[in-house]
FIFIRO-841749 format. One record per residue: residue in one letter; residue number from 1; x, y, z of N, C-alpha, C in turn. Coordinates in steps of 0.02 Angstrom, whole numbers, plus 50000, padded with zeros to 5 digits. Each point is the difference from the previous one (the first is absolute). Layout:
<recs>
rec res=A	n=NUM	n_u=X	n_v=Y	n_w=Z	ca_u=X	ca_v=Y	ca_w=Z	c_u=X	c_v=Y	c_w=Z
...
</recs>
This chain:
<recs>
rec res=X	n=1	n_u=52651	n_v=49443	n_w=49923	ca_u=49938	ca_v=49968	ca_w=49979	c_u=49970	c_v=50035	c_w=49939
rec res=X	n=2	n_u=49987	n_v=50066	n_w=50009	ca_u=49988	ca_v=50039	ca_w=49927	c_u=49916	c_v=49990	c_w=49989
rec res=X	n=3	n_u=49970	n_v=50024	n_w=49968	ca_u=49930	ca_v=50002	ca_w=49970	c_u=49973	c_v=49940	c_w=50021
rec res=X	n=4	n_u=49951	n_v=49987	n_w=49974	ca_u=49972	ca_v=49918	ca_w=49996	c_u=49955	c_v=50031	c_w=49919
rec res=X	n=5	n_u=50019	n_v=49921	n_w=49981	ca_u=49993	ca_v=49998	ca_w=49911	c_u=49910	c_v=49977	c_w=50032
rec res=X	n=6	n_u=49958	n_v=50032	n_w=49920	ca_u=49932	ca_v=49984	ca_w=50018	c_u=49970	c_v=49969	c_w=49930
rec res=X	n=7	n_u=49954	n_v=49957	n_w=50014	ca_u=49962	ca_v=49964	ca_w=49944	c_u=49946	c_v=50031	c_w=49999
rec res=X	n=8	n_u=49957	n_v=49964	n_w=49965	ca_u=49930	ca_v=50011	ca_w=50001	c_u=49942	c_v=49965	c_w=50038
rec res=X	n=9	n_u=50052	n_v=49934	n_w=50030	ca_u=49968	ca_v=49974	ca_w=50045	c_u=50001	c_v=50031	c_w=50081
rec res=X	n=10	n_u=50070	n_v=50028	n_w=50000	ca_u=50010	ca_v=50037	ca_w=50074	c_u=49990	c_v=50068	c_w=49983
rec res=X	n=11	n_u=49994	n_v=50040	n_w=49978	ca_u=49984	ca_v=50054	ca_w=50002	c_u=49939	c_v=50031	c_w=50044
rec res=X	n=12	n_u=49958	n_v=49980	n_w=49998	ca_u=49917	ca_v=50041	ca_w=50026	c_u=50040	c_v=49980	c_w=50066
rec res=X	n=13	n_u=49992	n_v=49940	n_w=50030	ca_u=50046	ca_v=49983	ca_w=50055	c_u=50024	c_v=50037	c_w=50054
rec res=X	n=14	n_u=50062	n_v=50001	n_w=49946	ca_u=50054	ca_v=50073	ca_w=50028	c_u=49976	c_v=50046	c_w=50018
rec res=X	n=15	n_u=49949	n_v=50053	n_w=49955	ca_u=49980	ca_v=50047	ca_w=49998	c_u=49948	c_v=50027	c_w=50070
rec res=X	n=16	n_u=49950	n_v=49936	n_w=49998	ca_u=49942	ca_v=50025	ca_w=50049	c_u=50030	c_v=50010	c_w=50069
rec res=X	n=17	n_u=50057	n_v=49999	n_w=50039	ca_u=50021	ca_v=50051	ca_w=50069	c_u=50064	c_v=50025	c_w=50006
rec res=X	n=18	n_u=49989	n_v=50064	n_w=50021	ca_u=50061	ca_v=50003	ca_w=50014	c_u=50006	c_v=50068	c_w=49954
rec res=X	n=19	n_u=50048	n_v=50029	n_w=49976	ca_u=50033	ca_v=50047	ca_w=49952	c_u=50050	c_v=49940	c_w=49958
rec res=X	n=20	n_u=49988	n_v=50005	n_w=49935	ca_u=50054	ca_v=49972	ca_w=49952	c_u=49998	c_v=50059	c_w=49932
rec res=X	n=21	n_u=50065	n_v=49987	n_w=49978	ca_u=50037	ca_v=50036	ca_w=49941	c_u=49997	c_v=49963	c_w=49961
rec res=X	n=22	n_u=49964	n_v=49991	n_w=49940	ca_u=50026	ca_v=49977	ca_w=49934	c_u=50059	c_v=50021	c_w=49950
rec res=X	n=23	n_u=50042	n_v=49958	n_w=49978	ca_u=50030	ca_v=50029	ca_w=49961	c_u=49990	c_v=49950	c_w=49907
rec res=X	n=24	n_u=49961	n_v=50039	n_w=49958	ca_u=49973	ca_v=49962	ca_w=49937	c_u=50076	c_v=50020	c_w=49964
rec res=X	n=25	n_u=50048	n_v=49955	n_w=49985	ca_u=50065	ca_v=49993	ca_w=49944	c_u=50011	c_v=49953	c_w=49970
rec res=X	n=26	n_u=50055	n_v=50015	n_w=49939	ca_u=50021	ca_v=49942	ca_w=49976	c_u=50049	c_v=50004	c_w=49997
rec res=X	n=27	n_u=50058	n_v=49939	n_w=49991	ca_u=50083	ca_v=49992	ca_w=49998	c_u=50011	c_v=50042	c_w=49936
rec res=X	n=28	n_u=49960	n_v=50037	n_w=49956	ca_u=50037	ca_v=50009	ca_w=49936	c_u=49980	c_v=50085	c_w=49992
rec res=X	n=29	n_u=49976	n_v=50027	n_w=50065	ca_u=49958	ca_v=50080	ca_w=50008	c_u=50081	c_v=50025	c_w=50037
rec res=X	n=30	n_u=50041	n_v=50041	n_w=49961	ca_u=50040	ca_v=50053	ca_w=50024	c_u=49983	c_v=50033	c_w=50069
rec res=X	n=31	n_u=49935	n_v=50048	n_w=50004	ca_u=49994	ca_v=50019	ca_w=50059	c_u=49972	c_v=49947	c_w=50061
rec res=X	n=32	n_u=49968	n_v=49948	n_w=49984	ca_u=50013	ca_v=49941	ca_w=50053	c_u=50060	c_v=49965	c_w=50033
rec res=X	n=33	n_u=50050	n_v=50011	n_w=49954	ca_u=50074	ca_v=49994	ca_w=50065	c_u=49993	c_v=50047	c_w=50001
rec res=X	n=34	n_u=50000	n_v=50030	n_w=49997	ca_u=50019	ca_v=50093	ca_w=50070	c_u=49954	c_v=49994	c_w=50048
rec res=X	n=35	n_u=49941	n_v=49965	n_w=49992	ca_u=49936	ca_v=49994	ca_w=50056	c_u=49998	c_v=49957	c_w=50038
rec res=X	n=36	n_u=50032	n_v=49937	n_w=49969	ca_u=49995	ca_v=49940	ca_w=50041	c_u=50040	c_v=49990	c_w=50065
rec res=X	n=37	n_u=50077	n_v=50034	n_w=49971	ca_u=50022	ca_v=49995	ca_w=50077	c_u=49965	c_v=50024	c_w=50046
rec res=X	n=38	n_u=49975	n_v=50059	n_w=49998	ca_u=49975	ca_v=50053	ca_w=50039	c_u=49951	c_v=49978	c_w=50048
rec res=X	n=39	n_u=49942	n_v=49946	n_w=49959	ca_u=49974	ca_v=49965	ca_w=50031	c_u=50001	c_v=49942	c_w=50036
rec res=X	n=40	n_u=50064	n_v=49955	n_w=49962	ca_u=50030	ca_v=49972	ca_w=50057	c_u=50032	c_v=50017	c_w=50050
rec res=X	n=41	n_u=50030	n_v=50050	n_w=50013	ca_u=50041	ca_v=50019	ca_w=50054	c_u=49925	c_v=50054	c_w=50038
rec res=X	n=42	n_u=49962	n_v=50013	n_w=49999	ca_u=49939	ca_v=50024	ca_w=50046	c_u=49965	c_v=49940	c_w=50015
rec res=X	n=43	n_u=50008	n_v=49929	n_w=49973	ca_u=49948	ca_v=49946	ca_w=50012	c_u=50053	c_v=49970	c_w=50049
rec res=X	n=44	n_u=50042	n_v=50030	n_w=50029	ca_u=50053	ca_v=49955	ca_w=50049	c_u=49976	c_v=50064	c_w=50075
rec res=X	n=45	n_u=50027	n_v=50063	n_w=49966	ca_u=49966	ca_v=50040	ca_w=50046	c_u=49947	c_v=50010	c_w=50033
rec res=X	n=46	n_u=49951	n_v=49988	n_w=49954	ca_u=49938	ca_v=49996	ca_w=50054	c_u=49981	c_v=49953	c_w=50010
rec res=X	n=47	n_u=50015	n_v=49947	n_w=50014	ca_u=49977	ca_v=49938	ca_w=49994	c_u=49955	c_v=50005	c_w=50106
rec res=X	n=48	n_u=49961	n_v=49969	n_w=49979	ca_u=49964	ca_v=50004	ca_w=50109	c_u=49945	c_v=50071	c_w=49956
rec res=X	n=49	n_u=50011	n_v=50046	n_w=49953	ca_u=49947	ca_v=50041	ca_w=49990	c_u=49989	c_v=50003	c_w=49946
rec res=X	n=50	n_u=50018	n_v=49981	n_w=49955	ca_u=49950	ca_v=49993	ca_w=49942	c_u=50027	c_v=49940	c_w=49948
rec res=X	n=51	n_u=49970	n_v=49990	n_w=49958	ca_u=50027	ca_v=49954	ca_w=49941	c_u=50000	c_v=50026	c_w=49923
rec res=X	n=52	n_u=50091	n_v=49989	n_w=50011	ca_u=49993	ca_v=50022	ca_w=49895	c_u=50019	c_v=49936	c_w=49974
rec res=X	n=53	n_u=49959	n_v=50002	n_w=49945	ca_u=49994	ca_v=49944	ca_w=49954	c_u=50009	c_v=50029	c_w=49919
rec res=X	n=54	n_u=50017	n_v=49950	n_w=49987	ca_u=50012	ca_v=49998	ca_w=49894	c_u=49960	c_v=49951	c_w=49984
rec res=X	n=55	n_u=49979	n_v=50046	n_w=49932	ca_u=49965	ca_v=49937	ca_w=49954	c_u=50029	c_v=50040	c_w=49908
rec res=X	n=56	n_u=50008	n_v=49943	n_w=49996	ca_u=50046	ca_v=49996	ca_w=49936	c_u=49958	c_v=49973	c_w=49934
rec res=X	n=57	n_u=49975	n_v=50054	n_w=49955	ca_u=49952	ca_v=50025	ca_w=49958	c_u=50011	c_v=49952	c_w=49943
rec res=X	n=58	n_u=50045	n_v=49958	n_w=49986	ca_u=50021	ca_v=49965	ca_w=49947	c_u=49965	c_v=49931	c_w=50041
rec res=X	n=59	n_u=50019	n_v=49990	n_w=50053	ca_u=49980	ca_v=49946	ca_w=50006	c_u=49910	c_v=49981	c_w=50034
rec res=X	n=60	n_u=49986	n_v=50056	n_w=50037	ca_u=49904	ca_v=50011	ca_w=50037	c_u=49976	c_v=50065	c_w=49950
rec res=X	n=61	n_u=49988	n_v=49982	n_w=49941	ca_u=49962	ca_v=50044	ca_w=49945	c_u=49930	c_v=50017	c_w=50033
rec res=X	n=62	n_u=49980	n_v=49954	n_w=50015	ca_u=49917	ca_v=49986	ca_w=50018	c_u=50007	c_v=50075	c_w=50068
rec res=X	n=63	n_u=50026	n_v=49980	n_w=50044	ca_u=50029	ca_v=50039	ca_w=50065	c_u=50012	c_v=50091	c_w=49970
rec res=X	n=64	n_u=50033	n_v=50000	n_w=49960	ca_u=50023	ca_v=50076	ca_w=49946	c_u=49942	c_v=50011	c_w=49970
rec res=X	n=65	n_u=49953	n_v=49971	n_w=49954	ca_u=49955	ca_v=50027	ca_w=49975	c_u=49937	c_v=50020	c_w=50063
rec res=X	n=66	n_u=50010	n_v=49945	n_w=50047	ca_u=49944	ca_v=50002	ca_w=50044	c_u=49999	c_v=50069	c_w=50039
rec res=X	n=67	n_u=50068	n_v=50042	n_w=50000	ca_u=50009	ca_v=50061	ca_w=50023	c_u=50010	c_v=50065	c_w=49938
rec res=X	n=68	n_u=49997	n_v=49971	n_w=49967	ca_u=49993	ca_v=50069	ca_w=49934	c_u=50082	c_v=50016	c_w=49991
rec res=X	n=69	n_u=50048	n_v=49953	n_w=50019	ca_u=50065	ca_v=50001	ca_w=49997	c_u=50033	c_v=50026	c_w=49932
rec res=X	n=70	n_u=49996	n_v=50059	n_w=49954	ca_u=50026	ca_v=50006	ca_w=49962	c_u=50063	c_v=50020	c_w=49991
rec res=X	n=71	n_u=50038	n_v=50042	n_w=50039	ca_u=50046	ca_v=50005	ca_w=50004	c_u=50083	c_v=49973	c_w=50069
rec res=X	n=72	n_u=50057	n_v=50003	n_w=49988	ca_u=50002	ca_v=49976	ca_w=50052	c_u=50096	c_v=50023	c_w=50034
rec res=X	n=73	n_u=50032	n_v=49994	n_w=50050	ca_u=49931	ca_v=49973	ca_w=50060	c_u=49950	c_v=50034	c_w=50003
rec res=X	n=74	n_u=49957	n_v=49982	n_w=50041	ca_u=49940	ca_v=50021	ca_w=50021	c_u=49998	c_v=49980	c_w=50094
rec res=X	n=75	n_u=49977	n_v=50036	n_w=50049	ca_u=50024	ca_v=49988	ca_w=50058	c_u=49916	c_v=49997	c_w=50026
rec res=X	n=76	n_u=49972	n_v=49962	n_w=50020	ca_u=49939	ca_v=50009	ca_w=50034	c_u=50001	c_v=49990	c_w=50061
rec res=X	n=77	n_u=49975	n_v=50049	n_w=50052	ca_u=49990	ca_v=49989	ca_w=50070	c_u=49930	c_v=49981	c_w=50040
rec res=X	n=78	n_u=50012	n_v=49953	n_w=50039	ca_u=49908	ca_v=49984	ca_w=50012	c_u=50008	c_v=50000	c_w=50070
rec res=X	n=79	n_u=49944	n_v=50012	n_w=50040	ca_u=50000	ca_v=49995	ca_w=50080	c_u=49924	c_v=49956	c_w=50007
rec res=X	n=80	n_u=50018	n_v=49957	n_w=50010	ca_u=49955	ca_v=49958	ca_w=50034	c_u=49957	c_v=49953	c_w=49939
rec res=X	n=81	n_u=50007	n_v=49997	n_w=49953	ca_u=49988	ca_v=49968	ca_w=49932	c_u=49973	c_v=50067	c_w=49944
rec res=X	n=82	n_u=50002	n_v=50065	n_w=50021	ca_u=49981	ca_v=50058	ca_w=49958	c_u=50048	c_v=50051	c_w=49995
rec res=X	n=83	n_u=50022	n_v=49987	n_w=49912	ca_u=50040	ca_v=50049	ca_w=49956	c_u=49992	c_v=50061	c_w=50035
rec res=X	n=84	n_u=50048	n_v=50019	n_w=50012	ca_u=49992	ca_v=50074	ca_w=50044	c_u=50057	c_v=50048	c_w=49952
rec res=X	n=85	n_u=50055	n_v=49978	n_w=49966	ca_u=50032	ca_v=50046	ca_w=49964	c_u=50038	c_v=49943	c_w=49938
rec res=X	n=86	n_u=49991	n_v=50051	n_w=49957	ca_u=50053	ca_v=49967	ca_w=49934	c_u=50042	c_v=50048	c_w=49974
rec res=X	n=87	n_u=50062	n_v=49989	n_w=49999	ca_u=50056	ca_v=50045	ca_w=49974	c_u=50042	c_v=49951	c_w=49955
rec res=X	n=88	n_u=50009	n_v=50009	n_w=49917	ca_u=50055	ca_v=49992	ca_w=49949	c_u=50039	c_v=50044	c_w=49991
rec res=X	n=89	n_u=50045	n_v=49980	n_w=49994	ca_u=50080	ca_v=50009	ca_w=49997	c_u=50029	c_v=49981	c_w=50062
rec res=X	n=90	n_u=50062	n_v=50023	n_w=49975	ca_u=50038	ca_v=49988	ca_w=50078	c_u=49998	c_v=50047	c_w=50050
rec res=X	n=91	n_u=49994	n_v=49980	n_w=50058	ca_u=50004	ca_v=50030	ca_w=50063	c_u=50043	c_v=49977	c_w=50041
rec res=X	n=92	n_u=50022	n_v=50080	n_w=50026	ca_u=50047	ca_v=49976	ca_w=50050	c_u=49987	c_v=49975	c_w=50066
rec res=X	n=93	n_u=50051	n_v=49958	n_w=50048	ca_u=49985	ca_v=49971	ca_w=50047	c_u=49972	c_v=50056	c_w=50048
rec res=X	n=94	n_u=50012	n_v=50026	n_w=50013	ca_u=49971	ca_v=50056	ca_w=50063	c_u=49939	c_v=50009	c_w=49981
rec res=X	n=95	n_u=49971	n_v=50016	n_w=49925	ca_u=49940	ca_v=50012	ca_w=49987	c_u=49950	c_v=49944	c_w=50007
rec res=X	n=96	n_u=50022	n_v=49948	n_w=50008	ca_u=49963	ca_v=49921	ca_w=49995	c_u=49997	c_v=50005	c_w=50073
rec res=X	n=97	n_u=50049	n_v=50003	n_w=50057	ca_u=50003	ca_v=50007	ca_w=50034	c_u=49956	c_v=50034	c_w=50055
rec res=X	n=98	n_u=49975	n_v=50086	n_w=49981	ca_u=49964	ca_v=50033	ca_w=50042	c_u=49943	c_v=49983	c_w=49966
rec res=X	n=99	n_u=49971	n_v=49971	n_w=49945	ca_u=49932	ca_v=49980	ca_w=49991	c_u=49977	c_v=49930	c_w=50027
rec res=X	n=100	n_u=50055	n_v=49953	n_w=49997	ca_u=49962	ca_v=49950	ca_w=50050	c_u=49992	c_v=50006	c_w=50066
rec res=X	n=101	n_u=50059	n_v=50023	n_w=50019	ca_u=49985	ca_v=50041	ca_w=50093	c_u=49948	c_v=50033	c_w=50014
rec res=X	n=102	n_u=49982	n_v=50052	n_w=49959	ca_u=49911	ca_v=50011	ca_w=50003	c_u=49960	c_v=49973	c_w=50006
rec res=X	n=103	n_u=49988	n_v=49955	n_w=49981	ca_u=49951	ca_v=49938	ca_w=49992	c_u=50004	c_v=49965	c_w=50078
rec res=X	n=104	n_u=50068	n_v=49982	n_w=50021	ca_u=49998	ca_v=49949	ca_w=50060	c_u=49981	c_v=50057	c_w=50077
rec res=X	n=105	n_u=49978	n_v=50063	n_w=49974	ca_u=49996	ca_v=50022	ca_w=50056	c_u=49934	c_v=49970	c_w=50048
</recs>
């Protein structure tokens, strides 16, 4: 199943329960394939505890500026509809990993 792709219409949505992962990329960002799998293959794993999602900066600009998205990826984590951490560059899965598990405690 992998991520779930986000607009600007589903986004707030998504966000307000639960723990979700953003992942802000684009098809043409080098370190976004090295990231994207990563986050697809954790959005299969945790799936029942949290939700990772992509939103793809070329196409929800409005969504990227609305977060101060300058560089990218850019990974934002929210618990319950409030930004609780933002980390750019790539991260590894274990590290994505023990920070959303924190959250679902």
């Amino acid at each position: 199943m992998g991520a779930t792709v986000l607009t600007k219409q589903t986004f707030n949505n998504q966000i307000q329960s639960g723990v979700t992962l953003v992942d802000f990329w684009a098809p043409w960002c080098g370190p976004c394939k090295i990231q994207l799998p990563i986050v697809e293959a954790l959005a299969d794993e945790m799936k029942g505890t949290a939700t990772l999602a992509k939103v793809n900066v070329d196409e929800e600009t409005e969504l990227a500026a609305q977060f101060g998205i300058r560089s990218i990826p850019t990974l934002l984590l929210f618990k319950d509809g409030a930004l609780v951490d933002t980390m750019v560059g790539v991260n590894q899965k274990n590290v994505l990993k023990e920070k959303i598990l924190k959250l679902t405690v």
